[in-house]
N, C-alpha and C positions, 0 to 999 in steps of 0.2 A: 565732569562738570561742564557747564555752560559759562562760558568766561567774555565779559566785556571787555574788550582790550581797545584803550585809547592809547594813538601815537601806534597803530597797528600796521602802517606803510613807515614808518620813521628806520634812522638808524639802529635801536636797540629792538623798537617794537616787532618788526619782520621777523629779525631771530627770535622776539619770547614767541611768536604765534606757531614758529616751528619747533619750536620745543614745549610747547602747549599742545600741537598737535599731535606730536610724538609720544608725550605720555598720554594720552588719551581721550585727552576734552578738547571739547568745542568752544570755535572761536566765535565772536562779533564783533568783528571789527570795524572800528569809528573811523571815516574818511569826508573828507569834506567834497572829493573833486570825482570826477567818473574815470579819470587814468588808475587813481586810489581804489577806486569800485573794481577795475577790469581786475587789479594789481590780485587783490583778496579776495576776489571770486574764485583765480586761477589759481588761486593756494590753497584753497578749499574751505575759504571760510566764508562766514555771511555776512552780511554789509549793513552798516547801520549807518545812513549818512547824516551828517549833522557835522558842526564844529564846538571848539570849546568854551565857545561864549556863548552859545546856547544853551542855555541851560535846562531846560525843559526838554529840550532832546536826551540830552545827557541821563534827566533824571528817567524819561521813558527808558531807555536802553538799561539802565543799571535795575531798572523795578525787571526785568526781564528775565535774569542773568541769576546762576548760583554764584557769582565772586567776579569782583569788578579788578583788572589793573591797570592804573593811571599811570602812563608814559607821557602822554603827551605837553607838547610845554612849545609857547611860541617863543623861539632862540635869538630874536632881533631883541640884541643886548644895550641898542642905543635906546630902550624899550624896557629898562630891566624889571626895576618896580613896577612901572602897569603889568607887565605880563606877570610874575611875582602874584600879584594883586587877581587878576584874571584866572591865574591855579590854583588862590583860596577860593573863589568864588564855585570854581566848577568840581572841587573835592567836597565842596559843603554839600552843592546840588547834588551828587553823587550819592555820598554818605545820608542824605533826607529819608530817601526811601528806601536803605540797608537799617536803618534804626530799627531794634526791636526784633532784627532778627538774628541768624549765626551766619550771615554772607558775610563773607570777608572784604575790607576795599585792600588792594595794598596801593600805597600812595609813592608818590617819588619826591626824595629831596635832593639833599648834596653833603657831603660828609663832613664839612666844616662847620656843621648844625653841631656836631659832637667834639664842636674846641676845647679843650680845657687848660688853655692858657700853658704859659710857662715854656713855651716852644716844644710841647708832648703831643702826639700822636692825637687825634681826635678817636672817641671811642664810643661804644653802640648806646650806654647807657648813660650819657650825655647829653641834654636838649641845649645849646646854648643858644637863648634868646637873643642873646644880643650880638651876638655874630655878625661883623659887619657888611655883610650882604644881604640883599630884598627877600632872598629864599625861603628864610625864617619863614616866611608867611603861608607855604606849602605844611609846614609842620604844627603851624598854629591853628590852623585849618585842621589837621588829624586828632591833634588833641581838641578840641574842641567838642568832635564827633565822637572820641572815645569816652569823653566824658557822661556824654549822652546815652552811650552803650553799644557805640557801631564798634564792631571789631574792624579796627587798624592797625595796618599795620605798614612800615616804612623800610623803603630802601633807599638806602642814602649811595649818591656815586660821586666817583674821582672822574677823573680825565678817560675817559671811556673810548678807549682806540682799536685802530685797524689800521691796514695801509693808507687810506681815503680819506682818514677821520678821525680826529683825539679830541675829542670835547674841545675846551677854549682854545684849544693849540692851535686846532682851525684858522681861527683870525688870526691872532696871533704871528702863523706862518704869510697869509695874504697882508696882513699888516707891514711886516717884515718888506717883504717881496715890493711892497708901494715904497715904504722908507729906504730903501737901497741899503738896511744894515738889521741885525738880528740884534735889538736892544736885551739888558738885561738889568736889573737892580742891582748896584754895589759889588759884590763878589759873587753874586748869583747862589748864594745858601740856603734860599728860602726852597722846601722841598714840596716836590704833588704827586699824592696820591694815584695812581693809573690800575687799571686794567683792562683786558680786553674784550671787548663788545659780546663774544661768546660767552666767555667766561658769564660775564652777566645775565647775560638770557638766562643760563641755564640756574642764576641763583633766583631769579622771580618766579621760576617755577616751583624751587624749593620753600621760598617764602610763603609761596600759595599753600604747597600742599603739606608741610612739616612748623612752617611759622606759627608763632603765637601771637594772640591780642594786644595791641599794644605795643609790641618788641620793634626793634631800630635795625634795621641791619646794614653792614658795610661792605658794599659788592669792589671790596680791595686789594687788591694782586700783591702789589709793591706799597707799600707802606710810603716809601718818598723816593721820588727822584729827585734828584738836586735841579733846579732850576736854571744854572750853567750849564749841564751838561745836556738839556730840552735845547739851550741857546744854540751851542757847538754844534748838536744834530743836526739843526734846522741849517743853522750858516751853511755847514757843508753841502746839505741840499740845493740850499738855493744858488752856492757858492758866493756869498755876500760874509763882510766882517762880523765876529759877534763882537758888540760893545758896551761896557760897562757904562752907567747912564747914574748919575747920581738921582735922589727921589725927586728935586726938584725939573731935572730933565725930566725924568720918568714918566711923571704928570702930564706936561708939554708932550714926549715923545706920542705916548699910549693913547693918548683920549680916555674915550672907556675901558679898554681894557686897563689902563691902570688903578681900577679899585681891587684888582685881580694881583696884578706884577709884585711881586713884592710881600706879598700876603704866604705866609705858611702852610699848605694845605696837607702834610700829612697825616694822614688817617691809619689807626688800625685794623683786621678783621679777624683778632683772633676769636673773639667772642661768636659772630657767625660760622667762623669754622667749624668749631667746636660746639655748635648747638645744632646745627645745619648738616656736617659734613662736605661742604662745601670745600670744594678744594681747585681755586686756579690752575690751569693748564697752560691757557694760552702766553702765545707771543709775550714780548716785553713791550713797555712802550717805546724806547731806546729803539730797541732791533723794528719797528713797525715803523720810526721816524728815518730809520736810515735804508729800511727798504721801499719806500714811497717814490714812486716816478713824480717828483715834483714839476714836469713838463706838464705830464697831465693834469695836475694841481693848478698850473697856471691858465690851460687853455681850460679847464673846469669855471675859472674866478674871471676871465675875460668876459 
């Protein structure tokens, strides 16, 4: 197949295009800049340049394409709702001109879309609207489309790591690094979801080519890590205290990231596994946080 891949130079995207290209279709990939153009040429794919508030780019490339997958997502979280808001807008674009036929979009959310209260596991067949994060709006966006008849279909992700990069850990760690101490909520109980950047690639492929209409999936390693023991990793990295921070600190401490701190995010996958055969391999998040050259982290954030 012919596959539009936005978010195609990004951290997850790079890997889905070589494991896109591995199984045997072809990529196009969305880049905004000519380093992105050189990046995707030299991989073998084709270039579709444009950004994701374009819309009308977007929908050209996707009327193009036998199967669209949507990575792309701008991550300036002092920004979270506009951009939140900017990933409905460009899955709607997206999904306009997939109506009516059997292209698939597969879309991206976040697994805390599948809360179901009670401090349980989020799980695939779960929408929970009110989930107090912006993100929602990626999924209301899908449904919207499937109602209509686009086959969608969703990947929801945890903390998505490597040695370089763990989803929100990210700030969190340069957060850290500027406060001179590794904060954490209360006893640090609250658990997230991880797994490893490969690992995921390799389930957007699966989604593409074994997913169903409509289905939710959870590209989930570890069901939860404690979020003390994310604290403890990082501390030792950076070699700064980790500190218990009551919620009223917490607020003060975090900025933005405390709609995050604090917050439950384990997720299950057993239902992807088991529909999918999808089966994790990679790294831990643990073992990925304590084998990170945080030197280079630092002169990375300078």
């Amino acid at each position: 197949m012919r596959i539009f891949l936005t978010g195609a130079t990004g951290f997850v995207g790079s890997l889905i295009l070589t494991e896109l290209q591995s199984a045997g279709h072809q990529v196009l990939g969305l880049t905004r800049s000519e380093s992105g153009a050189r990046k995707l040429a030299a991989a073998g794919a084709d270039v579709h340049r444009g950004t994701i508030e374009d819309l009308d780019s977007l929908r050209a490339a996707a009327d193009r394409v036998d199967a669209v997958i949507h990575t792309a997502f701008d991550h300036d979280f002092t920004t979270y709702a506009a951009n939140c808001e900017k990933d409905r807008a460009a899955i709607l674009a997206m999904g306009s001109v997939l109506r009516g036929s059997q292209r698939p979009l597969v879309i991206t959310s976040a697994t805390g879309m599948g809360d179901v209260g009670e401090g349980r596991p989020a799980v695939e067949h779960i929408f929970n609207a009110d989930y107090p994060i912006p993100r929602v709006a990626s999924e209301l966006a899908g449904h919207a489309l499937l109602q209509s008849g686009v086959d969608v279909r969703v990947v929801r992700l945890p903390q998505v790591h490597d040695t370089v990069k763990q989803g929100l850990i990210t700030p969190y760690v340069e957060h850290a690094r500027k406060a001179g101490s590794v904060g954490y909520l209360g006893e640090g109980n609250d658990c997230w979801s991880a797994a490893h950047v490969t690992d995921v690639a390799r389930l957007y492929v699966r989604v593409l080519e074994a997913g169903r209409m409509g289905a939710r999936y959870h590209a989930v390693a570890e069901e939860g890590v404690m979020f003390r023991h994310i604290a403890e990793a990082v501390a030792t990295g950076l070699d700064l205290p980790p500190v218990s921070l009551s919620a009223a600190e917490a607020e003060a401490h975090f900025g933005w990231l405390s709609i995050f701190i604090g917050l439950d995010k384990s997720a299950s996958s057993d239902w992807t596994r088991e529909q999918l055969g999808w089966e994790p391999i990679g790294p831990t998040l643990l073992s990925d946080l304590r084998a990170m050259d945080y030197a280079v982290s630092e002169q990375g954030a300078a």
